[in-house]
C-alpha positions in Angstrom: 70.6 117.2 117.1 72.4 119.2 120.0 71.5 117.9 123.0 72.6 118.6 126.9 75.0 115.2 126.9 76.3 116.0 123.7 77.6 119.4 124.4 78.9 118.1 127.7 81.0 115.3 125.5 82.0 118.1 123.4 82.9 120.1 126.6 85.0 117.1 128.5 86.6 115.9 124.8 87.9 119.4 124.0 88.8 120.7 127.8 91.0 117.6 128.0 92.1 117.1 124.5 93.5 121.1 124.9 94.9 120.6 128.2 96.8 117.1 127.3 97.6 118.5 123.7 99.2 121.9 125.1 101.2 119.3 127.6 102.4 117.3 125.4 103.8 120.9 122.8 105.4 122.0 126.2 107.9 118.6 125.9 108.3 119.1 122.6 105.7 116.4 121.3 103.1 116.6 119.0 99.9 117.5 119.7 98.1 114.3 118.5 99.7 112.7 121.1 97.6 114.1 123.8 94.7 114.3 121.7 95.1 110.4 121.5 95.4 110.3 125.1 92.4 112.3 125.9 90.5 109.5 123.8 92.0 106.5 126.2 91.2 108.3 129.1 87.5 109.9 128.5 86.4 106.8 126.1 85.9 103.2 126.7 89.5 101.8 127.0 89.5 103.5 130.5 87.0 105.8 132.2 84.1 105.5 129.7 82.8 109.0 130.5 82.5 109.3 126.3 81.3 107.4 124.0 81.3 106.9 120.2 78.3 108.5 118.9 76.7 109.6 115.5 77.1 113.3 115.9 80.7 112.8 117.5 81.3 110.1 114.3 80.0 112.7 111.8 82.5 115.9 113.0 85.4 113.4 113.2 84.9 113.1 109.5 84.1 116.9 109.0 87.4 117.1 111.4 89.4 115.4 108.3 87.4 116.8 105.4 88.7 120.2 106.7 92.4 119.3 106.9 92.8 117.6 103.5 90.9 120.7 102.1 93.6 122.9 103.8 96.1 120.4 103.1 95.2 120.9 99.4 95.5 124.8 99.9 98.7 124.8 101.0 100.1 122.5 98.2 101.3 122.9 94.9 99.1 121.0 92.5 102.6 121.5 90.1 104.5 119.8 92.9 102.4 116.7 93.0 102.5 116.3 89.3 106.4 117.1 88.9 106.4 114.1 91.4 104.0 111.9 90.4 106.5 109.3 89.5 108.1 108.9 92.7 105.0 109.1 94.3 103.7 105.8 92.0 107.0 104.0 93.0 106.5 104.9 97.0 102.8 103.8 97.2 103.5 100.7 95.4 106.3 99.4 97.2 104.5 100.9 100.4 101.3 98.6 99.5 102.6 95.3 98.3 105.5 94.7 100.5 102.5 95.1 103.6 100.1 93.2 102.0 102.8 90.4 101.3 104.1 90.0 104.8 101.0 90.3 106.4 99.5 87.5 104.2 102.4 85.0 105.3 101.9 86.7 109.1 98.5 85.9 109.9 98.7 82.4 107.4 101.3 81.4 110.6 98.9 82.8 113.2 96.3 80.0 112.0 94.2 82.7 109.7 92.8 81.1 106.5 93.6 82.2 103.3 90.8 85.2 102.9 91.7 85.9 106.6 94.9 86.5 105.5 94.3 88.7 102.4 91.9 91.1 104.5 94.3 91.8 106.9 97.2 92.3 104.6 95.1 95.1 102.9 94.3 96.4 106.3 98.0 96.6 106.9 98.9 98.6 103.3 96.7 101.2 104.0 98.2 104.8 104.5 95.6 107.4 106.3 96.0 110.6 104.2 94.3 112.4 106.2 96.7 111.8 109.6 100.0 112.3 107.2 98.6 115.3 106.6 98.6 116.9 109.9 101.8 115.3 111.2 103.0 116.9 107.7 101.5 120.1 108.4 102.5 120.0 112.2 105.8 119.9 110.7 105.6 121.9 107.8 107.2 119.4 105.5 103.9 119.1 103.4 105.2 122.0 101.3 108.2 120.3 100.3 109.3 117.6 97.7 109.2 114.8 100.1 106.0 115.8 101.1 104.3 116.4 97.8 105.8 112.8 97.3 104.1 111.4 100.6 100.6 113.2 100.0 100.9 111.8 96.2 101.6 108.1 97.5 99.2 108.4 99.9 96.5 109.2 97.4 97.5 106.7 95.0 97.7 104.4 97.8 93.7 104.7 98.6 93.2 104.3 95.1 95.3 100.6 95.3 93.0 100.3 98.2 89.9 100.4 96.6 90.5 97.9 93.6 92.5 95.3 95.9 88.9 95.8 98.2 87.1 95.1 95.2 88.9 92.3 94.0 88.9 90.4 97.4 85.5 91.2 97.8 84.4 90.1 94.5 86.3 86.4 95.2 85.0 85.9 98.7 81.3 86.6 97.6 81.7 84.3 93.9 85.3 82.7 94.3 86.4 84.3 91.0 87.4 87.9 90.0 84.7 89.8 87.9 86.7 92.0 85.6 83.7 93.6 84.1 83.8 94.9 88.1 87.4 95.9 88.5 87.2 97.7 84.9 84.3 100.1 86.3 85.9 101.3 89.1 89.5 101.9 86.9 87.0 103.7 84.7 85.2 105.7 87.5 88.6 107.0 88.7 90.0 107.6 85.7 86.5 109.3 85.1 86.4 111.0 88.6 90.3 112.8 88.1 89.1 113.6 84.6 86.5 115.7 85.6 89.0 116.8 88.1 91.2 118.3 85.9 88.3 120.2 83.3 86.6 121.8 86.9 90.3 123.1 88.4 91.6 124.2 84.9 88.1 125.9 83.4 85.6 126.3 85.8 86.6 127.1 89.3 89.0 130.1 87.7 85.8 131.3 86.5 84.4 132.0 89.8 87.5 133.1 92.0 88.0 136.0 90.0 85.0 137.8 91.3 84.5 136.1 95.1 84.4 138.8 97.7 84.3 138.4 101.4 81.7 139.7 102.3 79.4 138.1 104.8 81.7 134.9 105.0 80.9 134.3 101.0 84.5 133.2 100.1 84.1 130.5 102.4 80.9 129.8 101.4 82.2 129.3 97.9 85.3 126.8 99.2 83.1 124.6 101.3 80.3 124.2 98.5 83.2 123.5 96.0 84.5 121.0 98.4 81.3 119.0 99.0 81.0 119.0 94.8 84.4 117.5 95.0 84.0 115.0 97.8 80.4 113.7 96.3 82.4 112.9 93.3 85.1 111.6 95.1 82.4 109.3 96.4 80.5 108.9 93.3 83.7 106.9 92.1 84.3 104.6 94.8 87.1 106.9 96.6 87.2 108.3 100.2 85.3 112.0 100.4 88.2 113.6 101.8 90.6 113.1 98.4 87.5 115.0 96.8 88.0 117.8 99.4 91.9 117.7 99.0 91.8 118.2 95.4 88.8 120.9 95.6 91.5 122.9 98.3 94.3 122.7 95.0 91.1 124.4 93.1 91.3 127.3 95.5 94.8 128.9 95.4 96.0 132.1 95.6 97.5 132.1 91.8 93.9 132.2 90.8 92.0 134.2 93.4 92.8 137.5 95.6 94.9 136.5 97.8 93.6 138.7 101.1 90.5 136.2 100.0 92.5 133.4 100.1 94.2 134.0 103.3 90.7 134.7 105.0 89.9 131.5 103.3 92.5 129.3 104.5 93.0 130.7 107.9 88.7 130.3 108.5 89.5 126.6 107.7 92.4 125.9 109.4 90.7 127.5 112.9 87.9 125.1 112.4 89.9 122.2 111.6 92.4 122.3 114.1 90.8 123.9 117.5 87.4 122.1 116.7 87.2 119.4 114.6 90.7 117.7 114.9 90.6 117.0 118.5 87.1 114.9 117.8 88.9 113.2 115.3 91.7 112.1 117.2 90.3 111.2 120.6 87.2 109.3 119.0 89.9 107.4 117.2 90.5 106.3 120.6 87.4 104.9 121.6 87.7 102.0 118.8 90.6 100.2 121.0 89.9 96.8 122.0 92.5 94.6 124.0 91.9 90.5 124.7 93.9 89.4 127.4 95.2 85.8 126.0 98.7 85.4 124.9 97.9 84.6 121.1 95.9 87.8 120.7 99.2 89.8 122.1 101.9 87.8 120.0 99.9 88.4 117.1 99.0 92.1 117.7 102.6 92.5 118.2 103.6 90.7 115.1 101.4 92.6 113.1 102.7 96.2 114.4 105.9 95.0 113.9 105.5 93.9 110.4 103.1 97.2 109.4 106.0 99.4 110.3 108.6 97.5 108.8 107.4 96.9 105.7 105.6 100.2 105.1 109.1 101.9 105.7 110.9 99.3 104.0 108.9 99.3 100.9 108.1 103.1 101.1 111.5 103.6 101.4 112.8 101.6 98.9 110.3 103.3 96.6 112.2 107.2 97.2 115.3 105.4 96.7 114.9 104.2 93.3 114.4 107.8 92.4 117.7 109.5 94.2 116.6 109.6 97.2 119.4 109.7 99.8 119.0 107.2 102.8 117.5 109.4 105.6 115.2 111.3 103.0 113.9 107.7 101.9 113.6 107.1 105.6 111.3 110.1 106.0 109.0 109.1 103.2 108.7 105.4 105.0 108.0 106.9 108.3 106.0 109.6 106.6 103.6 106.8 105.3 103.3 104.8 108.4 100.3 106.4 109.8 97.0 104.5 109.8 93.9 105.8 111.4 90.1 105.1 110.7 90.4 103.8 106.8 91.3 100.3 108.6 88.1 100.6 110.5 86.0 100.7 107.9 87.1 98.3 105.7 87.4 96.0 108.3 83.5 96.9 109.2 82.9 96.1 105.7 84.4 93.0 105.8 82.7 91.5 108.7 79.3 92.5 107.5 79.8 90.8 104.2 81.4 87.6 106.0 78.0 88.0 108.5 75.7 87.7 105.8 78.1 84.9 103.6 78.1 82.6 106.5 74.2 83.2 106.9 73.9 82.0 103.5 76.0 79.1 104.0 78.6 80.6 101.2 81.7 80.4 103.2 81.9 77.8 107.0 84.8 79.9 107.9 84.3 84.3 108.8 86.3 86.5 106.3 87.8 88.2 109.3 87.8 87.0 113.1 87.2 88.7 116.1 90.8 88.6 117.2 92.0 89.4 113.9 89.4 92.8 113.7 90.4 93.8 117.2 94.7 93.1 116.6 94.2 94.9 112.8 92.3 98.3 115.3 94.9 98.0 117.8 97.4 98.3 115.1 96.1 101.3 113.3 96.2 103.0 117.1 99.5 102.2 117.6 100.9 103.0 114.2 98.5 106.8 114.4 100.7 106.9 117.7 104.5 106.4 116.8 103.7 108.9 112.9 104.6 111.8 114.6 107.2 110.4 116.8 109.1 108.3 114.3 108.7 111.1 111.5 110.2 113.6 113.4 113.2 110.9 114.8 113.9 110.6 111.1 113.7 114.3 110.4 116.0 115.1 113.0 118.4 112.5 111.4 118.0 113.8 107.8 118.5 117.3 108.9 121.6 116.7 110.9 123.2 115.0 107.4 121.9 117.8 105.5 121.2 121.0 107.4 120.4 122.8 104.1 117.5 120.8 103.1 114.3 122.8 102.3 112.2 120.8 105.1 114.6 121.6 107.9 114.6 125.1 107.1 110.7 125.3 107.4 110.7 122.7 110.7 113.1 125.1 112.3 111.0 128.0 111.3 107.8 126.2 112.6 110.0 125.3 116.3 110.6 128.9 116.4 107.3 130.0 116.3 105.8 127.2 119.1 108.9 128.7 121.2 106.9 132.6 120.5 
């Protein structure tokens, strides 16, 4: 419902999030930067003039359902699956190597063994959805290494899920129900399946005669999107994969490509001078700080450890398949970013631990206070440095290899910010 406060958040969160955002362009920084910023100041950590809401919470996610749709418009669905391999090796290293040191982190922090698996999957998470604007931003998503990142990052969330289910499944009955873990491997082999027969047989049916008239191309992407995104959800995985994949569904090799363009550039208007902004600065509002000396050491241990062994094992990962060293160091950075997928399995977490301790099941909480607020704090801080740190390693890569396909499109994209 629109009411007089929420359009004045919507007025403060975009006035401030532009302003701060066009800032931060002018020094040569990203965008997201200042659209983080804008959350600190406006939202609770600071002035508290904005708060989280459930109409603010549900155009944040609209905010990243439009960008992985245009994400998946602007990729090559042959790309990904040329890649695939790599993109296995990446998400794998990228998600054990985390979830390995920050087990043995938190165990030395006092944390109990379930304390310690939870935040070790909270740590080996990749947000595919902030990759891909920093991507984007950049223009590398239309490249090998970032058909390669987007592919990790996908696989990455599916890891995510079973190791959620798994850890679940022995906190609530201390033993791992397979008949569980081989329903959701069937539901996603079931879910890509489906995939496959609706972008190969269907959808080709309908793009051939879409028209754009009245907005009706649009029309036709969003609903197709939603289909995707239920399905997505149907099988246990995050909507916005659903959306991704539906945007590989609408591409220009299958479709009129004035359509397409009117398509694409109608979502990408939405997405990024409406949407993205909410997303980003209600990312913001989630911070929580504790001012004791345990709480910082092990906030700062557990950043430390999240960037190290995502670009470490990430890294590793690109290099097993030829990857020269500053390439393999743009894939590690390029999977660093966190963002609200830590949020809500740690929500998720605490609510079952609520009702296990209620019930007597367990004396001591899956997941502490301290350890909810340090695992937020870390997804802030790691959403902070992506841009920064990917674009530190591009530079590098670009100066060993000034030929490389993604510097040529990053100095294409620096030339049109300078126009």
């Amino acid at each position: 419902m629109i009411t007089t406060q929420l359009i004045i958040n919507l007025l403060l969160i975009l006035t401030v999030a532009w302003i701060l955002g066009s800032l931060f362009s002018r020094f040569g920084l990203p965008v997201m930067l200042g659209e983080l910023l804008a959350g600190v100041i406006l939202g609770p950590p600071l002035l508290g003039l904005v708060t989280a809401s459930p109409s603010l919470e549900l155009m944040a996610e609209m905010g990243i359902f439009f960008v992985m749709f245009y994400t998946g418009m602007e990729m090559d669905a042959r790309e990904l699956l040329e890649h695939i391999w790599p993109s296995m090796a990446v998400a794998v290293g990228g998600f054990v190597v985390p979830f390995v040191l920050g087990y043995f982190v938190t165990r030395m922090f006092g944390g109990t063994v379930f304390q310690a698996l939870f935040v070790g999957m909270g740590i080996s998470v990749t947000a595919i959805a902030v990759q891909s604007i920093v991507l984007n931003s950049m223009r590398i998503n239309k490249t090998s290494i970032g058909h390669i990142i987007i592919g990790a990052a996908i696989i990455d969330d599916i890891l995510s899920l079973i190791a959620l289910s798994v850890l679940l499944g022995l906190a609530k009955t201390g033993t791992v129900i397979v008949t569980d873990l081989g329903w959701i491997i069937l539901k996603v082999i079931a879910f890509f399946g489906l995939t496959i027969i609706l972008g190969h047989f269907v959808i080709p049916r309908f793009t051939k005669h879409l028209h754009d008239r009245e907005g009706k191309g649009f029309t036709f992407a969003f609903a197709t999107a939603l289909v995707m995104a239920y399905f997505a959800e149907l099988a246990g995985l995050h909507l916005i994969i659903g959306a991704f994949l539906a945007g590989q569904f609408v591409r220009k090799e299958i479709m009129d490509e004035s359509i397409y363009l009117a398509i694409k550039d109608r979502f990408y208007g939405i997405a990024y001078g409406f949407l993205v902004p909410i997303f980003f600065v209600s990312l913001s509002f989630h911070l929580h700080f504790e001012m004791n000396v345990s709480f910082m050491l092990f906030t700062l241990a557990l950043i430390f450890v999240a960037v190290a062994s995502k670009l470490v094992g990430s890294g590793l990962g690109a290099a097993l398949f030829r990857r020269n060293f500053w390439d393999s160091v743009v894939v590690g950075f390029g999977m660093n970013g966190r963002g609200a997928v830590e949020m809500v399995i740690a929500v998720v977490v605490i609510n079952l631990s609520n009702e296990l301790m209620k019930a007597n099941t367990i004396s001591e909480p899956l997941l502490t206070e301290t350890q909810f607020s340090a695992l937020i704090l870390m997804a802030f801080i790691t959403t902070l440095m992506a841009p920064l740190t990917l674009k530190w390693a591009a530079m590098r890569a670009c100066q060993a290899d000034e030929k490389a396909t993604f510097c040529q499109l990053w100095e294409n994209s620096l030339q049109e910010e300078k126009l």
